[in-house]
C-alpha positions in Angstrom: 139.4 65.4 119.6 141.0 62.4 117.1 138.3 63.3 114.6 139.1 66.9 114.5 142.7 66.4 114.4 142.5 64.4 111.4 139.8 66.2 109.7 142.1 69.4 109.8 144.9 67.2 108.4 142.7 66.1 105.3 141.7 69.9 104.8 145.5 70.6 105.0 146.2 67.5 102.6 143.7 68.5 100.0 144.7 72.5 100.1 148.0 71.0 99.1 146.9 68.7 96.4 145.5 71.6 94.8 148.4 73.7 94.8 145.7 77.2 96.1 147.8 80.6 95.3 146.4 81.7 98.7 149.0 78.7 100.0 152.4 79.9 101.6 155.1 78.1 99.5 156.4 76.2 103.0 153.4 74.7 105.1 154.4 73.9 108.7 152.4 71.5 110.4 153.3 70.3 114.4 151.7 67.3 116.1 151.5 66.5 119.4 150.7 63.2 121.4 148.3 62.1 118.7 147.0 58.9 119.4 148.2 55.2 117.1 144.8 55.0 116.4 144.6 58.2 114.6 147.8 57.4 112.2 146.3 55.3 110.2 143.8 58.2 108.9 146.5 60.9 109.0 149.4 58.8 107.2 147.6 56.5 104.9 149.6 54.3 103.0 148.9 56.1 99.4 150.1 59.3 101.1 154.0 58.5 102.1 154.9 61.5 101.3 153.2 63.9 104.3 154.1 64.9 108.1 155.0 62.3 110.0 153.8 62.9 114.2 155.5 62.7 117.1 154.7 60.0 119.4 154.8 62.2 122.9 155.1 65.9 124.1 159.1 65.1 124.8 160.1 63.6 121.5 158.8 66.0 118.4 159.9 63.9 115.6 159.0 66.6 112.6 157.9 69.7 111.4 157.8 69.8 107.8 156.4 70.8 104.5 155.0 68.1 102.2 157.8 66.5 100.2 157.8 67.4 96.7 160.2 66.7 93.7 161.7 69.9 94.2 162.5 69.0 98.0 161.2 71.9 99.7 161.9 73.1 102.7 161.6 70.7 106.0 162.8 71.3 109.4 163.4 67.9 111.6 163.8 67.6 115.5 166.2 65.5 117.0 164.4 62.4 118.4 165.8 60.8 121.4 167.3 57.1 120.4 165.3 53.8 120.4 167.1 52.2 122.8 166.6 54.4 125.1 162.7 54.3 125.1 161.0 51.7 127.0 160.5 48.7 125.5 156.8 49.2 124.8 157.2 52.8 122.9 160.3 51.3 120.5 158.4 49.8 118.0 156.3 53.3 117.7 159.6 55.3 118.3 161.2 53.1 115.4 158.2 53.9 112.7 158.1 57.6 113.7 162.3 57.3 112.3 160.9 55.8 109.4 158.9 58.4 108.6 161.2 61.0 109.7 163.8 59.8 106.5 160.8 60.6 104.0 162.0 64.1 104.2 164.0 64.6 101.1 167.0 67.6 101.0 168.3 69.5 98.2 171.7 68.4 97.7 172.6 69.5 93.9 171.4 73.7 93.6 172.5 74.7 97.2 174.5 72.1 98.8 174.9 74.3 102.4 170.8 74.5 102.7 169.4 72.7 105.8 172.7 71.4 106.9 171.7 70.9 110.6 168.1 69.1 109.5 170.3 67.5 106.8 172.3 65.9 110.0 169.3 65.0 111.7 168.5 63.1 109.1 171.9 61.5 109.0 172.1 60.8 112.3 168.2 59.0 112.3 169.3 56.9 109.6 172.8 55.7 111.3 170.6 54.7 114.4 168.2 52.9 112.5 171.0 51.0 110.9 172.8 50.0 114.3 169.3 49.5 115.9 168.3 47.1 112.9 171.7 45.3 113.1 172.0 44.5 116.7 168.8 44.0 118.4 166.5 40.8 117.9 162.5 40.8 117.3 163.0 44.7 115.8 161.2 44.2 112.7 157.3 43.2 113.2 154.5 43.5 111.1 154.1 47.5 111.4 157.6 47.7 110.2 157.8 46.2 106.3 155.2 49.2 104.9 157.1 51.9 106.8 160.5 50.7 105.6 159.4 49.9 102.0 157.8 53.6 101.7 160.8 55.1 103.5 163.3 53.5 100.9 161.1 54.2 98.0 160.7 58.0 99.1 164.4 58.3 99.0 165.5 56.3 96.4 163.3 55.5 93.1 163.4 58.9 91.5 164.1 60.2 87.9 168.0 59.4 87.2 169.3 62.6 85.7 170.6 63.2 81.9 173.6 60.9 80.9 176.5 62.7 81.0 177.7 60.8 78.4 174.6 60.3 75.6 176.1 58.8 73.0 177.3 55.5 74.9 181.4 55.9 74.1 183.4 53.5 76.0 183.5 54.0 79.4 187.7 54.2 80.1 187.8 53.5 84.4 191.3 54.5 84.3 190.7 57.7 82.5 187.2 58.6 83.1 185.6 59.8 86.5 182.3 58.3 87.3 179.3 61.0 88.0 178.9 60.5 92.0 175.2 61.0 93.4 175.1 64.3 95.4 172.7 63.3 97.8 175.3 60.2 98.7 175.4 60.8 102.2 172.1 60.3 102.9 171.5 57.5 100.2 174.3 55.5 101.4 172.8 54.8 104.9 168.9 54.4 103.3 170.8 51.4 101.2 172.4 50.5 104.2 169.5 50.3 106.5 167.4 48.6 103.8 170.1 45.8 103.7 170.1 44.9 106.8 166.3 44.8 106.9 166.7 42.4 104.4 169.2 40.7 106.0 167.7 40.5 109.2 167.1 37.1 111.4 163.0 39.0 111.5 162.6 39.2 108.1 159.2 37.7 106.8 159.3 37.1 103.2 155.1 36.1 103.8 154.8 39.3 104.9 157.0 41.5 103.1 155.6 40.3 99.3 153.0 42.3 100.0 155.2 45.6 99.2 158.4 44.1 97.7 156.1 43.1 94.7 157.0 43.9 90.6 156.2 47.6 90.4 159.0 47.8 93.2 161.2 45.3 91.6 160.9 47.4 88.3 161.0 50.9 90.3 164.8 49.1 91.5 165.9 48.2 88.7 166.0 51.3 86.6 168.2 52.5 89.2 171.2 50.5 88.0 171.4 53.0 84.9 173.2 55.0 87.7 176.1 56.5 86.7 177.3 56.5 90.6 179.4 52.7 90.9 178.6 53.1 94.8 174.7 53.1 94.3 174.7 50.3 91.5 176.8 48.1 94.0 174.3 48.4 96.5 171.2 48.2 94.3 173.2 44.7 93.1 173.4 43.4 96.7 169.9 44.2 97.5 168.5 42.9 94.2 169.9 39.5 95.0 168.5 39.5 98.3 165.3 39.9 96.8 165.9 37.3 94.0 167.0 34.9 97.2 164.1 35.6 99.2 161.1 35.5 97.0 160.6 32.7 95.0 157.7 34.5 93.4 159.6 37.2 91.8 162.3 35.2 90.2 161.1 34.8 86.6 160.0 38.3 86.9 163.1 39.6 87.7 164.8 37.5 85.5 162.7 38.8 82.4 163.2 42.4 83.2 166.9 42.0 83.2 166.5 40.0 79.7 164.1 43.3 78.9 167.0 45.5 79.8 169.4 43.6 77.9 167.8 43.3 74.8 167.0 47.4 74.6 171.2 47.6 75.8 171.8 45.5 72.3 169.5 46.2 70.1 168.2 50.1 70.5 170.8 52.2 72.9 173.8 50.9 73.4 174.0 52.6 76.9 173.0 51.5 80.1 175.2 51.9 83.2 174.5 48.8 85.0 175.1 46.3 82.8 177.8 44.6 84.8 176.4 44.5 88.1 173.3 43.0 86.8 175.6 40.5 84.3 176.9 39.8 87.9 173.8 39.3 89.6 173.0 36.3 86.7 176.5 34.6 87.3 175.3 33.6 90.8 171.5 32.9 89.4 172.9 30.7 86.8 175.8 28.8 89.2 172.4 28.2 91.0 170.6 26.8 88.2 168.6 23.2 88.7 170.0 20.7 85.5 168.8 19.5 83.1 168.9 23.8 81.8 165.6 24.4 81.3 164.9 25.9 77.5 164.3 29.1 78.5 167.4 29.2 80.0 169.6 28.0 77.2 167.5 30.0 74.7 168.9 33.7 77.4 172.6 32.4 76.7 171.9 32.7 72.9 170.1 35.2 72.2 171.0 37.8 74.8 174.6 37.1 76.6 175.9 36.0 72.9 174.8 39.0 71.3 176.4 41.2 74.3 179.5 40.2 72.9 178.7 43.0 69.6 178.5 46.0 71.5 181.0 48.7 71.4 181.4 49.5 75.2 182.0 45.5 75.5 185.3 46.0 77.8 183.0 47.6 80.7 181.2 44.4 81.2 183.5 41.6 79.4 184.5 39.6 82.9 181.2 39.2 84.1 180.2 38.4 80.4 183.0 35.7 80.5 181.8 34.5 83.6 178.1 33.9 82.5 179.4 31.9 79.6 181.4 29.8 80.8 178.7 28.8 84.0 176.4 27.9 81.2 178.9 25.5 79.7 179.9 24.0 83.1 176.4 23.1 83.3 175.7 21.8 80.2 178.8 21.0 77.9 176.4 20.6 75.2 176.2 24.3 74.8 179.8 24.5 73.7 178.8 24.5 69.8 176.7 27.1 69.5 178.6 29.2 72.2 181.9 29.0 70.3 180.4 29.3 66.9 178.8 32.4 68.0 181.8 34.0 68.9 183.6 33.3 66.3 180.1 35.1 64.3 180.6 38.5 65.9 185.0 38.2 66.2 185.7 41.9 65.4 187.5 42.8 62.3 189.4 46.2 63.6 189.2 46.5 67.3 192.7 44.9 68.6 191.7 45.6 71.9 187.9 43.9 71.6 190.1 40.8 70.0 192.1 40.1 73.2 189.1 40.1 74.9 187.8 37.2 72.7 190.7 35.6 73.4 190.7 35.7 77.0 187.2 34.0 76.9 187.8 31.9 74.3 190.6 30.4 76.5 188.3 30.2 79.4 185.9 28.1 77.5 188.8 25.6 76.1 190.0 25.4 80.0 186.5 23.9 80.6 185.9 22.0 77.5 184.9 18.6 77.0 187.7 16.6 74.7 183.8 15.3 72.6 183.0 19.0 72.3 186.9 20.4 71.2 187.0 18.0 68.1 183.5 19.4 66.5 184.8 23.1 67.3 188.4 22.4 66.4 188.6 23.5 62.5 186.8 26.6 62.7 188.1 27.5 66.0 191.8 27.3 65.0 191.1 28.5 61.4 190.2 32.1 63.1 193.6 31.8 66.1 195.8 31.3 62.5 193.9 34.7 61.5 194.9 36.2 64.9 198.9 34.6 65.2 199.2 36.5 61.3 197.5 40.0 62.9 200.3 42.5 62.8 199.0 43.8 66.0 201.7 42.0 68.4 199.1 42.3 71.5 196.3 40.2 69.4 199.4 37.5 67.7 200.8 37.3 71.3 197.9 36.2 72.7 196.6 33.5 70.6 200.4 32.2 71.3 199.9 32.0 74.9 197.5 29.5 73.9 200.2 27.5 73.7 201.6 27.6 77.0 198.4 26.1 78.2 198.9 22.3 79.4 195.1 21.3 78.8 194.5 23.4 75.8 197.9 21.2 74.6 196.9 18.1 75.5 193.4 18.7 73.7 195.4 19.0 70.7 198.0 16.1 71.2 195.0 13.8 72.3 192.5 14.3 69.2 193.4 16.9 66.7 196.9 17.2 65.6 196.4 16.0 62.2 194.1 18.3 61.8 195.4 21.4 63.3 199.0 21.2 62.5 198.1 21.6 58.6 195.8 24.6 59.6 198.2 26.4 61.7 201.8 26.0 60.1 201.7 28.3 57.0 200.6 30.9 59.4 203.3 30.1 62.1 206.0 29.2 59.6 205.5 32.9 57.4 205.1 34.8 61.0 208.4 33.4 62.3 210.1 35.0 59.8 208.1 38.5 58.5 206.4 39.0 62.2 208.1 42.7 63.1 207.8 41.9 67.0 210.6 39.8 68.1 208.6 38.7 71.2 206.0 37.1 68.4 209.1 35.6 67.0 209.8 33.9 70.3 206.6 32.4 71.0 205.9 31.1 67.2 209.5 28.7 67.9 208.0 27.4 71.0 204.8 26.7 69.3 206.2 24.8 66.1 208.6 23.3 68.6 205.7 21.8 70.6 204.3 20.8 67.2 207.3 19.3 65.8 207.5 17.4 69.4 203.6 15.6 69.3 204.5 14.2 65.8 207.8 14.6 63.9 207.0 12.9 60.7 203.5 15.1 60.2 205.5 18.3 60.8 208.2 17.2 58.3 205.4 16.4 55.8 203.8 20.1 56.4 207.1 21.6 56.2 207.5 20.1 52.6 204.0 20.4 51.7 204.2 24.4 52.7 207.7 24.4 51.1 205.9 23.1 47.8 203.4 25.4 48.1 205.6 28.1 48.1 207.1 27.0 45.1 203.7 26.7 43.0 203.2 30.1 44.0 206.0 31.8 42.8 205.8 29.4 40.0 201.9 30.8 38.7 202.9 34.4 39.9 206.1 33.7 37.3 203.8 32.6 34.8 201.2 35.2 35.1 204.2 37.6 34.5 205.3 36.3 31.1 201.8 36.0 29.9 201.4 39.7 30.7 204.5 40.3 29.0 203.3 38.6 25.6 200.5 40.2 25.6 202.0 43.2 26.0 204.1 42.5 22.8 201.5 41.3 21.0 199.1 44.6 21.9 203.0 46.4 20.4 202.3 44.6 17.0 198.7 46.3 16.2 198.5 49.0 14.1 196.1 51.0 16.0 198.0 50.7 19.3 199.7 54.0 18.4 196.3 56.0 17.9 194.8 54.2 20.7 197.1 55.5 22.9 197.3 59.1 21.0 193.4 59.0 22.0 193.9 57.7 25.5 196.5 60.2 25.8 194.2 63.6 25.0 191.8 61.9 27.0 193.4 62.1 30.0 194.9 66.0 29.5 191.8 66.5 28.7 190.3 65.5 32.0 192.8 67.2 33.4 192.3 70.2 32.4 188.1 70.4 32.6 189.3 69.4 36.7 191.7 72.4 37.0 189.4 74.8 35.3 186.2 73.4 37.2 188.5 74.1 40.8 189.4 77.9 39.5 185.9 78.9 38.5 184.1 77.0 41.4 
């Protein structure tokens, strides 16, 4: 009776598989009391996607159609809950859930279709999630395939088009995020496969068997999610994984670099880019010292250049955050970090140029006093560029720089001497032409602290700046009177006058050939 059970199930599988005209479009196949030794052949595990059975007469868990891309039609049966099964049928009752959730529903060309099976569904997955989450010795051996197949039937599909292409900068306060249709039923697969995760049970030994790359790869195309409620659960669950097998790590790891590096250098859009930037701040506070050289060699070629990208302000605090982890490991990274910044500092995006010099403060909040005085020159060579910017928001905060005790004391300490003369021509000119008042404010404070580290060097820069000045207008006077004798000298030739007949019926004529050319053309 098992054997002809089953061989009417392959007859029904490969009549599928071959898509027969002859076929009706919705194939409805019921199972009763088939025995666990006859599931193995009828739900093989390179065939998730077909009937589940029922496990008695009393509880029909589906009757269904094959799941397809297109989510055809299924109709489910209400299953009575686990709990209250005997203790011996659960784990059976539990699988026959699991498969249940395969069935996928059309949520996006006819939202009202199948609501009561779409509820049954709902309702299946909610119990699995209390069941998982409250009872002890749930998740055994027979579990891990079912659950993996069940979460990679619902989730790893193809993510639809972009609905913004071209990778313009995503504004959260203007902007509405594209939610995932099919949320409801999503939300409580994500749900369920967390706390299988997260459960006491969980056997990494035996789960690396299904969690292996191709599903770690399958997961991570689904942060380019536009939905922020999916990509926050695909972020939890990823570190899970990255906790949990030690074997996947460097894979994972390189993937993300993989996605980084197309995010710079080819697209310039991908969704997920600051959930997984905040997946690698808790890698990296994790990170064994001395930094391995692959490790160093991530912070300058990938999270430096993620600083040049246009949609920057998306992903910039988790960004920060990387950085500066990296340099509270190894302070030896300072350098190249803060040189690198200063490499892609944007010329015309005001609003990208606070952002530098939000991080640039965090990094100077955690820098060593040996590391500030070989970053010191160029560092405050490029904050004189941004006190002078006639954008108030950029020259107000590079003054709040100022109003930071350590960043102060950095300067008092080891580098006045040298800053002072860097940063009073631009602090002295802005406290008078500045248009912003507020700018003018914060340049008296900052020439105030100056004037109070050392007195006689801000005197000395005053007149040094003063005598500047003067040479200026001095050359700018003499330039003027050497103009003006060779203007009377150019009076005294002859040919002047023809030359500037000739220069004269030059220009009408160019004149005219331009109006004529615009009336005829």
């Amino acid at each position: 009776m098992e054997l002809l059970q089953c061989s009417s199930l392959w007859i029904a599988f490969i009549i599928d598989s071959l898509k027969l005209s002859s076929v009706p479009q919705i194939l409805v196949l019921r199972f009763h009391s088939v025995p666990i030794s006859a599931q193995k052949w009828i739900n093989p595990p390179s065939f998730p996607r077909y009937p589940v059975l029922s496990i008695s007469m009393d509880r029909v868990c589906l009757t269904k159609t094959t799941v397809r891309p297109n989510m055809s039609s299924a109709v489910l049966f209400i299953v009575s809950p686990i709990p209250d099964a005997p203790p011996m049928d659960r784990e059976e009752l539990f699988v026959q859930k699991l498969r249940q959730c395969c069935v996928l529903f059309d949520f996006v060309t006819d939202p009202l279709s199948d609501l009561k099976y779409k509820e049954v569904k709902r309702a299946g997955l909610n119990e699995m999630v209390e069941y998982i989450t409250h009872n002890r010795d749930v998740v055994t051996e027979s579990i891990y395939p079912e659950a993996v197949i069940m979460f990679s039937v619902n989730l790893f599909r193809t993510l639809p088009p972009s609905s913004n292409p071209t990778g313009a900068e995503f504004d959260p306060e203007e902007d509405e995020p594209t939610l995932e249709a099919a949320w409801p039923h999503l939300q409580l697969v994500y749900e369920f496969f967390l706390r299988f995760l997260e459960s006491p049970d969980f056997q990494p030994n035996i789960a690396k068997k299904y969690i292996d790359q191709k599903f770690v790869m399958s997961l991570l195309e689904l942060f380019d999610s536009e939905d922020p409620r999916e990509r926050d659960f695909l972020k939890t669950i990823l570190h899970r994984i990255y906790g949990k097998f030690l074997g996947l790590r460097a894979y994972i790891r390189r993937q993300i670099n993989n996605i980084f590096y197309r995010f710079i250098y080819e697209t310039e859009h991908h969704n997920g880019i600051a959930e997984l930037l905040e997946i690698l701040g808790s890698i990296i506070n994790g990170f064994a010292l001395p930094l391995k050289e692959e490790h160093k060699m991530f912070l300058i070629r990938v999270l430096l250049p993620l600083h040049k990208v246009k949609s920057l302000s998306v992903y910039h605090p988790q960004l920060a955050y990387c950085v500066v982890q990296f340099l509270e490991k190894d302070s030896s990274l300072t350098e190249p970090v803060i040189i690198g910044l200063l490499k892609f500092w944007p010329k015309t995006h005001s609003p990208k140029e606070v952002m530098f010099l939000n991080e640039l403060e965090e990094i100077l909040d955690v820098i060593e006093p040996s590391e500030f005085v070989k970053v010191m020159e160029p560092l405050f060579r490029q904050l004189a560029k941004c006190v002078s910017s006639p954008h108030f928001q950029v020259a107000e905060r590079a003054l709040y720089y100022w109003n930071n005790e350590y960043i102060m004391s950095l300067i008092s300490d080891n580098a006045a001497k040298i800053i002072l003369p860097i940063m009073f021509p631009a602090l002295y000119k802005n406290s008078k032409s500045h248009w912003n008042k507020t700018i003018h404010g914060l340049i008296y404070n900052a020439l105030k602290l100056f004037m109070e580290m050392n007195q006689k060097l801000f005197d000395d820069c005053t007149q040094q700046y003063k005598a500047e000045k003067q040479k200026e207008k001095y050359k700018l006077k003499e330039r003027e009177e050497m103009w003006h004798k060779i203007e009377e000298l150019a009076k005294q030739n002859p040919q002047v006058n023809g030359l500037r007949y000739a220069l004269t019926l030059a220009i009408k004529s160019s004149i005219f050939h331009f109006f004529l050319s615009f009336f005829l053309f």
